[in-house]
N, C-alpha and C positions, 0 to 999 in steps of 0.2 A: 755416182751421184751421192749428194751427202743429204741426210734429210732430218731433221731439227724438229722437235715436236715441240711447240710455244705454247704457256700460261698465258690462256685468258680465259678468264672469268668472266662466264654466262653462255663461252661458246663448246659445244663441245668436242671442236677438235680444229686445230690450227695449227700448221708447219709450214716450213722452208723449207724449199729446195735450191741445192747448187749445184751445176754438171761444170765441173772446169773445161770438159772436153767439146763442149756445144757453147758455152756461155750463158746457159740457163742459171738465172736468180728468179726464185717464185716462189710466191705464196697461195697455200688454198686456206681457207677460211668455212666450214662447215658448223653455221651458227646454230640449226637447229633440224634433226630429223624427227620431230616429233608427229608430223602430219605425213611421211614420208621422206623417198631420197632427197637429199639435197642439191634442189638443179639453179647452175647459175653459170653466165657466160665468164668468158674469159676474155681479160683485157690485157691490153698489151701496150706499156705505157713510161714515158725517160721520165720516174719520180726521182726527184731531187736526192731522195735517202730510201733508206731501208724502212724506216719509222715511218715517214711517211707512204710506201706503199704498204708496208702492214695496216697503217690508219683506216687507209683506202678499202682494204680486204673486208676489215673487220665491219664497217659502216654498209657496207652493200652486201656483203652477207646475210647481216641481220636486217638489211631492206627485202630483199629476198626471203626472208621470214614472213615476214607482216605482206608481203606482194603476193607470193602462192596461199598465204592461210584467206586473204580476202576474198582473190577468184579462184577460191575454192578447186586450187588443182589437182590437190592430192599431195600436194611433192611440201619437201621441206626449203630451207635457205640455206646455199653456200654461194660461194665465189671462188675466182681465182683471180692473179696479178701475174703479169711476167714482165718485170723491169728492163725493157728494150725498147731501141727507137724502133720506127717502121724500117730502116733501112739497115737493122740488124738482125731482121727475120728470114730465119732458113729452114727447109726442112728437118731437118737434124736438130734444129732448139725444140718445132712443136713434138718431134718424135719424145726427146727427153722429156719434153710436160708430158706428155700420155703414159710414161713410165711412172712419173708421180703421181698423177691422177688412177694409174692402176693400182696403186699401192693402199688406196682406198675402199677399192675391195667394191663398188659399184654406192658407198653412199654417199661420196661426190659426183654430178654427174654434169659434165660442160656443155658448154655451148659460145656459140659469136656474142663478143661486147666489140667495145672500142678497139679499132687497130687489127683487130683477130676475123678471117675471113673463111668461106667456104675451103679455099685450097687449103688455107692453115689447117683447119679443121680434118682436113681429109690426112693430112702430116698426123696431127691428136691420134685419129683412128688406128693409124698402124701400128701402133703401142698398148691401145685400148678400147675396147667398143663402148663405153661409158661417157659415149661422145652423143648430141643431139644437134639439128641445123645441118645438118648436109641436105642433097638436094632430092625432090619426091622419086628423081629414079635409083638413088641408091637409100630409098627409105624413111627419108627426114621429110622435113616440112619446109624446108627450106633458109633461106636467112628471114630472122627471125626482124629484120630490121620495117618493112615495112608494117607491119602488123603490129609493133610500136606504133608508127607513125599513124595509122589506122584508128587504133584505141584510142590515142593521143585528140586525136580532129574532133573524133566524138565526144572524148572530154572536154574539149575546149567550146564546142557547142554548146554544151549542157552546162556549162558554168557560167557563160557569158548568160545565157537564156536565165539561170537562176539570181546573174547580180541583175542583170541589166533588164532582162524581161524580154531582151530581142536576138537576134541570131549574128548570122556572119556577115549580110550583105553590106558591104558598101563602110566596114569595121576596118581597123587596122588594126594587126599583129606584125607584133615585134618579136621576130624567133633571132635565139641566140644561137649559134651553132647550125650549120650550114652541112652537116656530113651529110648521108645516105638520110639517116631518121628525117634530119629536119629542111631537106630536099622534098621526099614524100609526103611526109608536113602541108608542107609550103604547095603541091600540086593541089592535096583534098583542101586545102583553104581556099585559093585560089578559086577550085573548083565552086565555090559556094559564094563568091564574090567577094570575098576579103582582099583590103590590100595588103600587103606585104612590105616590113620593112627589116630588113637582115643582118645581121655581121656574123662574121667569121677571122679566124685567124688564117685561115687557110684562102688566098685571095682568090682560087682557081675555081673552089666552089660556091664563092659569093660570087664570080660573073658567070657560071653558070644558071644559079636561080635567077639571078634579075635577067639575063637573056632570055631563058626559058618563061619566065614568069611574069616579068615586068616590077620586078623587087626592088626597092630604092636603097641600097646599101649606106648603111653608115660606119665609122671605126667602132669596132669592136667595142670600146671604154664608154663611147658614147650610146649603145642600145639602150643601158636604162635609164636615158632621158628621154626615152621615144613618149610623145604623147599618144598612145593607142589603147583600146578595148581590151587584148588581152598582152602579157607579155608570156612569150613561150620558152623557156631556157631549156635548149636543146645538147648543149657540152656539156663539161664537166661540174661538180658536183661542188657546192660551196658558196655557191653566187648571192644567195641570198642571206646578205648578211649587212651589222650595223652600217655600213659605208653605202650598198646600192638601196637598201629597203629604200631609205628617206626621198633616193631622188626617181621610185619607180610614177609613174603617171600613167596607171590603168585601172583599169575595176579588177579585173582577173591575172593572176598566176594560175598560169597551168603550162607545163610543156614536158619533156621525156626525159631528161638527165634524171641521173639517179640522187639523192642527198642536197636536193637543193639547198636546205636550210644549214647555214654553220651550225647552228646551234638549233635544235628543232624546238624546244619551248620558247626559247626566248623569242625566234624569230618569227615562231608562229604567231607569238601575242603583239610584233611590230607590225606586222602585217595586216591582222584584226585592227588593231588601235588608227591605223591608216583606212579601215575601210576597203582594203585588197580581199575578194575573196581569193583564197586560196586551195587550189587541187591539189591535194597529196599526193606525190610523184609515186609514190610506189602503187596509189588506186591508177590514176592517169596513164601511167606504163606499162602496166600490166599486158598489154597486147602480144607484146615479144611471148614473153615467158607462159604466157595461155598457147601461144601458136606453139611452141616448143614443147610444152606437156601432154599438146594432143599427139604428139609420135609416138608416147611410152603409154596410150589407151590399149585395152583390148579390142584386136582387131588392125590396128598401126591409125598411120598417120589420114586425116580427114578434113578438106580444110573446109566443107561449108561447116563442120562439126565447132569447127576452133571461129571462124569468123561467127557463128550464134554468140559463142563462148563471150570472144571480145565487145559482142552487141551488146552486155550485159554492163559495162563499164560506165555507162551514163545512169545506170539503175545504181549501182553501189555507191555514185555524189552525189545522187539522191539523197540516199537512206544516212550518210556522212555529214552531209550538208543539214540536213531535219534535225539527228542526233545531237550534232552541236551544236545548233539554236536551240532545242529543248535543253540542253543541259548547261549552257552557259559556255563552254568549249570551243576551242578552235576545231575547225578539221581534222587538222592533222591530232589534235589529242583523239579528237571521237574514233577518227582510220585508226589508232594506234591503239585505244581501247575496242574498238571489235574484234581487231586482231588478235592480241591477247586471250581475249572473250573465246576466239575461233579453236586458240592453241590449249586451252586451257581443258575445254572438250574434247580433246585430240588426246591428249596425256593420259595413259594407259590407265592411276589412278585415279582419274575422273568415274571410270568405267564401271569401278571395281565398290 
């Protein structure tokens, strides 16, 4: 395995890895251990280039910063990438990642993102124990995707309740991304009487929800015209940019992908300037990564422990939402200024 250590500036420690003999190309991405280890899932994803999964790495890494410094987990922000499709995933590639992830020494420490499952995981482990998400009989907390989807309901409650004053019943949500997250999603909405309307690229799991749920599917390109309460973007990471902001038709953003914003000032102030409140994806998602942090407590993993944990998520767009009406700010600038605020306390010279 060849392993590459990369200049970037701000983060402190980012490499490559190549196995010619697995076909492993990966990057980890360790943005910040200043509040602790650096925990963050691993994706597994056909990026067009190398540039662009580096992009990828480095943006959700240091989402992962500002995610554990808010709900206060203790842990720091990394990530990881591994440039394959789903139908080039074999045991012996996730073996090779858990050699690089060892090589870390435990201050990267993984877990499930995109594409990357419990059995992959179980692949990670035999390489490394610096593995989290397996399942509560061999010690983890499990996949960490529902308790996303968890946190996420609750955010989407409290922000509709804070633009619009009213709740789910008889609302409609536009979730983008149809995977596991935005399946479980779509049930706790459902369950509150929301209607549902979906896209996906994946056709199999868009007639899944609208069978199961009564979801009105539309093509993918067309979700953000959906006229509804909230829009939830549940894929990938970029959606919200000059091209869909203009044509969104909700009061609220909120949904679980990570980096919604292309560009997080500017887009945050198109959003504002529309009158969109906006959930900060890294406040809103945080459910995952809270259920994941409760494995590495004293004592192990706990889930009514972690589900209080995630109870607190509607408290933090609270306190988000106040801070940037008192200060003129978007959300995302005020989540991005307490986070800072969080790290800032954390940094050894704060103490001293």
């Amino acid at each position: 395995m060849r392993i590459t250590r990369l200049d970037a500036p701000g983060y402190e420690r980012v490499e490559r890895a190549e196995d010619p003999e697995t076909g492993l190309v990966a990057f980890i991405s360790v943005h910040s251990t200043t509040l602790g280890p650096a925990l963050g899932g691993m994706r597994l994803w056909p990026y067009r280039s190398e540039d662009e999964a580096l992009d990828d790495v480095l943006r959700l890494s240091r989402g992962m910063t500002y995610k554990s410094a808010l709900a206060q987990t203790g842990l720091g922000g990394g990530k990881s990438v591994v440039i394959a499709d789903r139908d080039q995933k074999t045991p012996a590639l996730f073996e090779a990642m858990g050699r690089f992830i060892e090589q870390f020494g435990g201050v990267y420490v993984t877990a499930e993102d995109v594409n990357v499952t419990v059995d992959d995981l179980r692949a990670v482990r035999r390489s490394t124990a610096h593995v989290c998400g397996l399942t509560t009989a061999e010690g983890g907390g499990g996949d960490p995707g529902p308790y996303t989807a968890y946190g996420c309901f609750l955010g989407i409650r409290e922000s509709l309740r804070m633009a619009t004053g009213s709740g789910l019943e008889g609302r409609t949500v536009a979730i983008q991304g149809t995977g596991s997250v935005g399946q479980e999603l779509g049930r706790r909405l459902a369950g509150e009487g929301a209607r549902l309307v979906v896209a996906d690229l994946n056709e199999a799991n868009v007639e899944r929800v609208v069978e199961e749920l009564g979801a009105v599917a539309v093509d993918p390109e067309e979700i953000y015209d959906v006229d509804c309460a909230a829009f939830a973007p549940c894929a990938l990471g970029g959606v919200l940019n000059d091209d869909t902001i203009p044509r969104l038709r909700c009061a609220v953003v909120a949904g679980a992908a990570n980096n919604q914003l292309l560009d997080e000032e500017r887009h945050s102030e198109a959003l504002r300037a529309r009158g969109i409140l906006y959930a900060p994806d890294y406040v809103i998602n945080a459910g995952g990564i809270v259920n994941v942090a409760c494995e590495l407590v004293a004592g192990g993993y706990d889930e009514d422990v972690a589900l209080e944990r995630i109870e607190r998520i509607p408290v933090a767009l609270r306190e988000i939402f106040a801070a940037a009406e008192a200060r003129g700010l978007t959300p995302q600038a005020a989540a991005q200024h307490l986070a800072e605020t969080a790290l800032a306390r954390g940094r050894p010279e704060a103490s001293t």
